[in-house]
C-alpha positions in Angstrom: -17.3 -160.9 -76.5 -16.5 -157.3 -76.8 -17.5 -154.7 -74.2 -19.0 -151.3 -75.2 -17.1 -148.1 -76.3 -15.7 -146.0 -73.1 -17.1 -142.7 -72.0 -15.8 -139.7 -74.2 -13.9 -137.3 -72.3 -13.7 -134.5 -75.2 -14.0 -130.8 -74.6 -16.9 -129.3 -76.3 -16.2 -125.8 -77.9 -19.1 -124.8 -76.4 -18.5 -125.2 -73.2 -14.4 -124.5 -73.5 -14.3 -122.1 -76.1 -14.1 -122.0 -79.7 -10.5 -121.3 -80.7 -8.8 -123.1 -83.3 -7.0 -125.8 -81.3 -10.0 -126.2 -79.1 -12.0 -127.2 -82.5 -8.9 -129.2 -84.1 -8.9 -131.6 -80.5 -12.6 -132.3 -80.4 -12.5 -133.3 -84.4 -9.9 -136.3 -83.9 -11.4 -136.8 -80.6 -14.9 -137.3 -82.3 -13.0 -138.9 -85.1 -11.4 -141.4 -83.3 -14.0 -142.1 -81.0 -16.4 -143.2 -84.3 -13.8 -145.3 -85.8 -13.3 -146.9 -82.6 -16.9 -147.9 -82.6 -17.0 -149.0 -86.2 -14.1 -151.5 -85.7 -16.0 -152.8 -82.5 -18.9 -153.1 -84.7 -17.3 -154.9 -87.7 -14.1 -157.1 -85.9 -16.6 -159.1 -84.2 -17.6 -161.4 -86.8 -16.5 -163.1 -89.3 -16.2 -162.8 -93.1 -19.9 -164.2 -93.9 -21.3 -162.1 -91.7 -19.7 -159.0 -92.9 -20.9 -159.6 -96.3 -24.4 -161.1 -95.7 -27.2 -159.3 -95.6 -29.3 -159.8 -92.4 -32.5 -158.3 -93.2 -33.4 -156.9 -97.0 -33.8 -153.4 -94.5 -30.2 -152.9 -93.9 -27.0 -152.9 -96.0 -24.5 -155.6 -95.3 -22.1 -154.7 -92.8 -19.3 -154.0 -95.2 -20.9 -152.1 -97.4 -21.3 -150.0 -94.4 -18.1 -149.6 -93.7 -16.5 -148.9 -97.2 -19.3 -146.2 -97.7 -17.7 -144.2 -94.1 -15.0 -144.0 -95.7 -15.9 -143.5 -99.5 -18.0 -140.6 -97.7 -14.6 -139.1 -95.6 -12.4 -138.9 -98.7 -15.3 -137.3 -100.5 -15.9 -134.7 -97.9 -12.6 -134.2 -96.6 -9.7 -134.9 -98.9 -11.1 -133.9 -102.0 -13.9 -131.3 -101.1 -11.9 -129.9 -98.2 -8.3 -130.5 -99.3 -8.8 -130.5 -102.7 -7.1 -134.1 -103.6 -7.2 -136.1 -106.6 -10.1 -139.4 -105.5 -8.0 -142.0 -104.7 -10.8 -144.7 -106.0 -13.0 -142.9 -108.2 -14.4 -146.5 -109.6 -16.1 -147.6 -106.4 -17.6 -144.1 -105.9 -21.1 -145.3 -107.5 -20.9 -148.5 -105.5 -21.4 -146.2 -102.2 -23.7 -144.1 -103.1 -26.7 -144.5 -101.1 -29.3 -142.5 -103.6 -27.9 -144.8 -106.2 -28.3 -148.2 -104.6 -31.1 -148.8 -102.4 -30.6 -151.2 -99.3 -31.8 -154.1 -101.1 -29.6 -154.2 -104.2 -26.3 -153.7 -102.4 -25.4 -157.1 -101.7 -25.5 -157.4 -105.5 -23.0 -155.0 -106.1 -19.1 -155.7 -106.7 -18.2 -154.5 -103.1 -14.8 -154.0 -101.6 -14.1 -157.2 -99.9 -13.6 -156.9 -96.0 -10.0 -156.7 -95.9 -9.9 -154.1 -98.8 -12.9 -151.9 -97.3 -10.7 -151.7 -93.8 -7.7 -150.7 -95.8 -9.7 -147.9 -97.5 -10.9 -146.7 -95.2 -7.8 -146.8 -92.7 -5.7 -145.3 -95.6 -8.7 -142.4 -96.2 -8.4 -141.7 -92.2 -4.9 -141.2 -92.0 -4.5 -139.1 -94.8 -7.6 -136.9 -93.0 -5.6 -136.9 -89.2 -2.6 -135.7 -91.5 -5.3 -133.0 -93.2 -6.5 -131.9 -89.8 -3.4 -131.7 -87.8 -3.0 -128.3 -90.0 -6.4 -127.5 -91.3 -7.1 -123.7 -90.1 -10.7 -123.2 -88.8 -12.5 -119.5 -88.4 -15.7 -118.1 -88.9 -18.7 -119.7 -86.9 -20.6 -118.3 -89.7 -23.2 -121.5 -90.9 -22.2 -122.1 -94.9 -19.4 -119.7 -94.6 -17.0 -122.6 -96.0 -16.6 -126.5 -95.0 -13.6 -125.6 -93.0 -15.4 -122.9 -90.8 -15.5 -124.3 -87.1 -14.2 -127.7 -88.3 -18.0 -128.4 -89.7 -16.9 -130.3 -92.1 -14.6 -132.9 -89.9 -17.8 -132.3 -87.4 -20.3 -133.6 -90.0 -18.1 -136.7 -91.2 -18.0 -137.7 -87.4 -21.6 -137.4 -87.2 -21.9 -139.4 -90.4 -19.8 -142.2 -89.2 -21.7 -142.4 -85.8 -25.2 -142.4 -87.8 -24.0 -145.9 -89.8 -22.4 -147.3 -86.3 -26.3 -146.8 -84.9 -27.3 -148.3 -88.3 -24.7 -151.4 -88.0 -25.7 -151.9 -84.5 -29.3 -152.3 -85.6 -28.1 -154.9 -88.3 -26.4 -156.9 -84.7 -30.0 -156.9 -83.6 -31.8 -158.2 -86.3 -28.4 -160.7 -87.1 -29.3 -164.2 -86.2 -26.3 -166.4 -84.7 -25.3 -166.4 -80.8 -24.5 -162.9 -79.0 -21.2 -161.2 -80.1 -21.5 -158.1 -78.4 -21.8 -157.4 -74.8 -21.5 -154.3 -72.4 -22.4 -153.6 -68.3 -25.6 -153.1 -67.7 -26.7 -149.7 -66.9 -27.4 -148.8 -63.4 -31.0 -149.4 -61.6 -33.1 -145.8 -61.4 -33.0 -145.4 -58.0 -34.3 -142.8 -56.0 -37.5 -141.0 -56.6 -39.1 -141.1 -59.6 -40.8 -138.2 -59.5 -44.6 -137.8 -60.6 -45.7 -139.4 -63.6 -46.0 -136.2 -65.5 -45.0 -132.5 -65.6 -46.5 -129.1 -67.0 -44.4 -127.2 -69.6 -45.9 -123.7 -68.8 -47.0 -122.1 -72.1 -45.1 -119.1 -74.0 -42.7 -118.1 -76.6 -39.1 -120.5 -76.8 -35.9 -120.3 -79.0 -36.1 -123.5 -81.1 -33.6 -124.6 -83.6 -29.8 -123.1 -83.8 -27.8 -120.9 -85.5 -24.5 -121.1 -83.5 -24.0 -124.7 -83.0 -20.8 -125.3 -84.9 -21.4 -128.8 -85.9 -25.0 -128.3 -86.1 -26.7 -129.9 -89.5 -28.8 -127.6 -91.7 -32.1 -129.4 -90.5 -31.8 -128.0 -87.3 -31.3 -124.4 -88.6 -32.2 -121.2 -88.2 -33.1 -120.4 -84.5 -36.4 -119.6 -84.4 -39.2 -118.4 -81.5 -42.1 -120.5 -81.7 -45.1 -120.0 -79.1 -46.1 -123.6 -77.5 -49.3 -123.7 -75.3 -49.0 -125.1 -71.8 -48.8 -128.7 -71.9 -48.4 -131.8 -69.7 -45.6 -134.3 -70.4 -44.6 -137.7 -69.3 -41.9 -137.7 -67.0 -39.8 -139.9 -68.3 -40.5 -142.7 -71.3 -43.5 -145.3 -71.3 -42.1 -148.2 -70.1 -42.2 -152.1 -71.0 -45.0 -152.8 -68.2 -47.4 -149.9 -69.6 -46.8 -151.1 -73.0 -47.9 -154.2 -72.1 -50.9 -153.1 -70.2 -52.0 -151.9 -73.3 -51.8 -155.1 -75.4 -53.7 -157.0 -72.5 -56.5 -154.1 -72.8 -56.4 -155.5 -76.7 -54.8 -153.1 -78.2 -53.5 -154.5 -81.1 -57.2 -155.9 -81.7 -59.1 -152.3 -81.7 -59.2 -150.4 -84.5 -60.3 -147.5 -82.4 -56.5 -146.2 -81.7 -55.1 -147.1 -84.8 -54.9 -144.7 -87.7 -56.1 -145.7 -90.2 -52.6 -147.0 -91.8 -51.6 -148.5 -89.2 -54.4 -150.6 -88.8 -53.9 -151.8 -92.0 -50.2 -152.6 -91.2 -51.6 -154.3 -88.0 -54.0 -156.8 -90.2 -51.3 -157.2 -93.1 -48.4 -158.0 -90.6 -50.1 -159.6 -87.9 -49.1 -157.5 -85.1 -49.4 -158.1 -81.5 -46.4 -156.8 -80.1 -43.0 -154.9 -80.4 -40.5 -155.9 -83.1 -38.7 -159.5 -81.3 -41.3 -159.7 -78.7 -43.0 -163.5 -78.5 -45.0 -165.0 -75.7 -44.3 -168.2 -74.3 -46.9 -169.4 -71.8 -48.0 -166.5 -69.5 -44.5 -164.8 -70.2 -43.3 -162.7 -72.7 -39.7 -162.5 -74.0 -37.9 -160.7 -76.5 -34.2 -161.2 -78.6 -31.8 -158.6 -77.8 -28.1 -158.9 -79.5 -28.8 -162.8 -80.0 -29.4 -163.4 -76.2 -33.3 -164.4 -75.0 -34.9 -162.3 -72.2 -37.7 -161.8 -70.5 -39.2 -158.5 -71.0 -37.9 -155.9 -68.4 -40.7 -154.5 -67.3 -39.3 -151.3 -65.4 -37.2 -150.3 -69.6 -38.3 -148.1 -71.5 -40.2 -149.7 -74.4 -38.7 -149.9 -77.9 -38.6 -150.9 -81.3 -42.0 -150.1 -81.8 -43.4 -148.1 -84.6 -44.9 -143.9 -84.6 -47.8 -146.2 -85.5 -47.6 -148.1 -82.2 -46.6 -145.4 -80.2 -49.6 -143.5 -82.0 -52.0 -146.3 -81.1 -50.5 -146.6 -77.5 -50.8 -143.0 -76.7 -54.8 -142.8 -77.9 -55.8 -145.8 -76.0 -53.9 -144.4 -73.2 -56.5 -140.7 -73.4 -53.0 -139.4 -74.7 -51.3 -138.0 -77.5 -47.7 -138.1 -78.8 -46.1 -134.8 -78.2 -45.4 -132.2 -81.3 -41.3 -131.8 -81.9 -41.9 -127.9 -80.8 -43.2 -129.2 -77.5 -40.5 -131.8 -77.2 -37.6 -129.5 -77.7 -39.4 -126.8 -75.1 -39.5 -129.4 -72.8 -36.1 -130.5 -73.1 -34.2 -127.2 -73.3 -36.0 -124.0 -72.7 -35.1 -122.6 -69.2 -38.0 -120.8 -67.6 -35.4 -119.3 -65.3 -33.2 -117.8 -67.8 -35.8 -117.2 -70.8 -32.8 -119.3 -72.7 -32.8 -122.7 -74.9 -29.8 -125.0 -73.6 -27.5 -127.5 -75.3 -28.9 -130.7 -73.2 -31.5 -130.7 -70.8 -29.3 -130.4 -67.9 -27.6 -127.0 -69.2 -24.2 -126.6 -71.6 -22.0 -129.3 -70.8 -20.9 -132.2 -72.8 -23.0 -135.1 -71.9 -21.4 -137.8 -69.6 -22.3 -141.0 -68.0 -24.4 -139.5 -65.3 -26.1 -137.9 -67.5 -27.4 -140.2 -70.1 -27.6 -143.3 -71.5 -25.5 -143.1 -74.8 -22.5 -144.2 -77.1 -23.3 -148.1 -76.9 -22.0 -147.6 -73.4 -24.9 -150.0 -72.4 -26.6 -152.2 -74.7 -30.3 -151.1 -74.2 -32.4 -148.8 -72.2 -31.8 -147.7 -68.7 -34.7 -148.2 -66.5 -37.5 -145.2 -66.7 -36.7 -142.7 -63.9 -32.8 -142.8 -64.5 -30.1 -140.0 -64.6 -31.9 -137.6 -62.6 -28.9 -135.3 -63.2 -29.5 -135.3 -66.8 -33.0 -133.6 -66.1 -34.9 -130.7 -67.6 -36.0 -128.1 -65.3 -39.0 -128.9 -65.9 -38.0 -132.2 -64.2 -38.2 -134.3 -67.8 -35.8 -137.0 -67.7 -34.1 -139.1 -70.0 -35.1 -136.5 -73.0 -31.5 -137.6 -74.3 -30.1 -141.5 -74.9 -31.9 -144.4 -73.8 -34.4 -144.2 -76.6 -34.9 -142.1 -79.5 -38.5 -140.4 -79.1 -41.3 -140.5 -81.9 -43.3 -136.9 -81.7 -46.2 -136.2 -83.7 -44.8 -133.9 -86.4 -44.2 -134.5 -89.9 -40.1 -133.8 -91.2 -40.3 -130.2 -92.3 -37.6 -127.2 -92.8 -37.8 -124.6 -90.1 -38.5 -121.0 -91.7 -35.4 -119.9 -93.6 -34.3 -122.6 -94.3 -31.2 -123.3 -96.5 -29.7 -126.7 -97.5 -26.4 -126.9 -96.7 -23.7 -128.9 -97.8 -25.7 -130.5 -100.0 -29.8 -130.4 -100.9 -30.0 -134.7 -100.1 -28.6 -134.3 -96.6 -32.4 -133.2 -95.6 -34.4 -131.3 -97.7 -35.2 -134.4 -100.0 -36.9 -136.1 -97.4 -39.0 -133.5 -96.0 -42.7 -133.9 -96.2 -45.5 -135.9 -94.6 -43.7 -139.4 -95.2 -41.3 -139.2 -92.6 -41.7 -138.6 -88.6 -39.7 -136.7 -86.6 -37.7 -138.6 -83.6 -35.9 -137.4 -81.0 -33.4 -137.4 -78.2 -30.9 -140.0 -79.2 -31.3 -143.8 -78.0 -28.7 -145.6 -76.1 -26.8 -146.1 -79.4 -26.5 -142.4 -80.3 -22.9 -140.9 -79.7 -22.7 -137.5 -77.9 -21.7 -136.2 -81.0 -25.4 -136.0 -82.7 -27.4 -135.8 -79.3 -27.4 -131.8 -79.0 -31.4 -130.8 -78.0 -31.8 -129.6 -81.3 -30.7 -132.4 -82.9 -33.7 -133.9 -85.6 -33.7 -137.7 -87.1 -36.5 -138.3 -88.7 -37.7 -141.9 -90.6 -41.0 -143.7 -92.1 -43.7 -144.3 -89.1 -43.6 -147.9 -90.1 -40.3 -148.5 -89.4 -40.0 -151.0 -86.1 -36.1 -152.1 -86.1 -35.2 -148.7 -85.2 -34.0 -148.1 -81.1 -37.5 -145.9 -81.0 -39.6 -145.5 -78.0 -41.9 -142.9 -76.6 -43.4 -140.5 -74.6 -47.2 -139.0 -74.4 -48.3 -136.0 -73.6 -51.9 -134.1 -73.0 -52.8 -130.8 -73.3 -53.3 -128.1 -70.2 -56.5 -127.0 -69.1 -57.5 -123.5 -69.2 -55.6 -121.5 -67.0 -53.9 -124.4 -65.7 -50.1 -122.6 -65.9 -51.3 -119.4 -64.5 
């Protein structure tokens, strides 16, 4: 058994500064950190399971792993540094346009033992890269090196495949490997069940994050009518109210897509949910649990959380009125890094970084509230909103076009927030992933919202 990853204690240019060595500390901070997580991820089972694939929606582990650091010596020692590839013949192998998911385990991979010594070899040649890399202009696309965006963005990558490994340990089958504390009970007052997001004009988006992806670019206003939010995720015990109402037997809150995937899949509850007598349980990291009632639901699909929020007189909130509520100040007119203000996100504040190994009960981390009084906006469970993935105005794709602007359109739904396996590094409020509305395995939850009546925010 292996215990989770341990709180970062990195300094945030934001919040510090922005000088050169300010920069250079948090990049092998965020750096280590990921790797860290990725041998967590991959030193806990054997050989087989490294290789195997566990579900024909996920890569094996090791190709995983080779492909962090096939993408680190790309990036930084040969974009950034300039260097000769040091194994040009397995770049084809790791490219994830070339190969989808389901051919990989096909492929000649890098055994285990060769992909770690890749990759370790790739990430010492980059510590030596960025112990004198010089970094300047906050300017976005002003060069790879500007505000260590490049080291930023490779950290970010790394983090995104440790989320997507740690969804392959879910859906793995084989006793529990993995294990972590549990995360402290709510506590305290819960507040009401809902707030109002007074109506008006907000800054959404950035254009002075330093590490911030071109998605999530350029600031922007954007007017959002008054709405009314839940205060904190649906939970478990709602969710299941709702498939004792018969909700997975009504077409009436299913569209119409997802009633089809409904009847074809012969749905009736979250992904690894199954009833036994009057109780339900659910799999989680190869251990069998009753359903925790008080936890935000999750792995259920934009479909589910669709259907879920109609039944409920609801809607899902748009991703305009999600990042409102999560970082625009009525105060101060201004849009914040996090919820609770500017500061680097910590234990007390969220739920993140594999610390815990699920959701924190709804109603935790009152310190990491919006002032509206949202909580949880960030960790615990990444957020499905109503809103198709689409470029902000002005746009620009930056490093590269497939980063983002390849997948933008009405097939994929915006999430947000971060889910208890998101690392600080790729939790910032204006942070957008975005994936199919049928997809289930993901750490997804939700939140509804409903719209103000006239007058209402006066």
């Amino acid at each position: 058994m292996t215990n989770g990853p341990q709180a970062s204690t990195a300094v945030d240019p934001a919040v510090a500064g922005t000088g050169a060595e300010v920069l250079r500390e948090r990049a092998v901070a965020a750096l280590r950190r990921a790797r860290e997580r990725t041998a967590l991820l991959t030193d806990v089972v054997e050989g087989p399971d490294l290789v195997a694939q566990h579900s024909p929606l996920m890569s094996p582990l090791v190709w995983d792993l080779a492909h962090i650091g096939n993408q680190e010596e790309l990036w930084l020692l040969r974009a950034v540094a300039g260097r000769d590839a040091m194994r040009p013949d397995i770049d084809p192998l790791y490219d994830a346009f070339e190969h989808p998911r389901s051919e990989r385990p096909s492929l000649p991979l890098l055994a285990p033992g060769e992909a770690r010594a890749y990759a370790a070899e790739v990430r010492g040649r980059v510590l030596d890269l960025l112990a004198g890399a010089e970094f300047g202009s906050r300017d976005f696309g002003s060069g790879l090196t500007e505000a260590g965006f490049a080291f930023g963005m490779v950290a970010q990558h790394e983090q995104q495949h440790d989320e997507t490994m740690l969804i392959t340990h879910q859906l793995r089958k084989g006793p529990a490997v993995l294990s972590a504390p549990e995360p402290e009970a709510a506590g305290g007052d819960p507040g009401p069940a809902e707030v109002l997001v007074p109506g008006g004009a907000f800054t959404m988006g950035t254009s002075d994050e330093p590490w911030a992806l071109d998605n999530e670019r350029p600031a922007h206003r954007r007017l959002v009518p008054a709405f009314h939010l839940d205060t904190a995720p649906v939970t478990c015990g709602a969710y299941l109210r709702f498939m004792a109402d018969g909700g997975y037997t009504d077409p009436r809150w299913w569209a119409p897509e997802g009633w089809e995937l409904v009847r074809r899949q012969n749905l009736s509850a979250p992904l690894f949910w199954r009833r036994e007598g009057g109780t339900w349980w659910r799999r989680r990291f190869g251990v069998d649990e009753p359903v925790r009632e008080a936890e935000p639901v999750v792995h259920v699909s934009w479909y589910e959380a669709d259907a879920y929020a109609r039944w409920a007189g609801r809607r899902l909130p748009t991703e305009a009125e999600w990042e409102k509520a999560a970082r625009h100040d009525p105060g101060s007119g201004r849009s914040r890094r996090y919820p609770w203000g500017d500061e680097v996100p910590g234990p007390h504040h969220a739920n993140l970084g594999q610390r815990h190994l699920r959701p924190a009960p709804a109603g935790s981390y009152p310190r990491g509230a919006s002032p509206h009084g949202v909580r949880q906006l960030i960790g615990d469970v990444w957020e499905w909103t109503s809103s198709d993935f689409l470029p902000y105005p002005g746009f620009v794709a930056y490093p590269y076009r497939e980063y983002s602007e390849v997948f933008f359109g009405k097939e994929h739904k915006v999430l947000r927030g971060g889910s208890f396996a998101a690392d600080e590094v790729v939790v910032r409020g204006t942070f957008r992933n975005w994936d199919y509305p049928v997809r289930r395995q993901i750490f997804a939850g939700f939140r509804t919202a409903r719209d103000a009546e006239p007058g209402e925010d006066a």
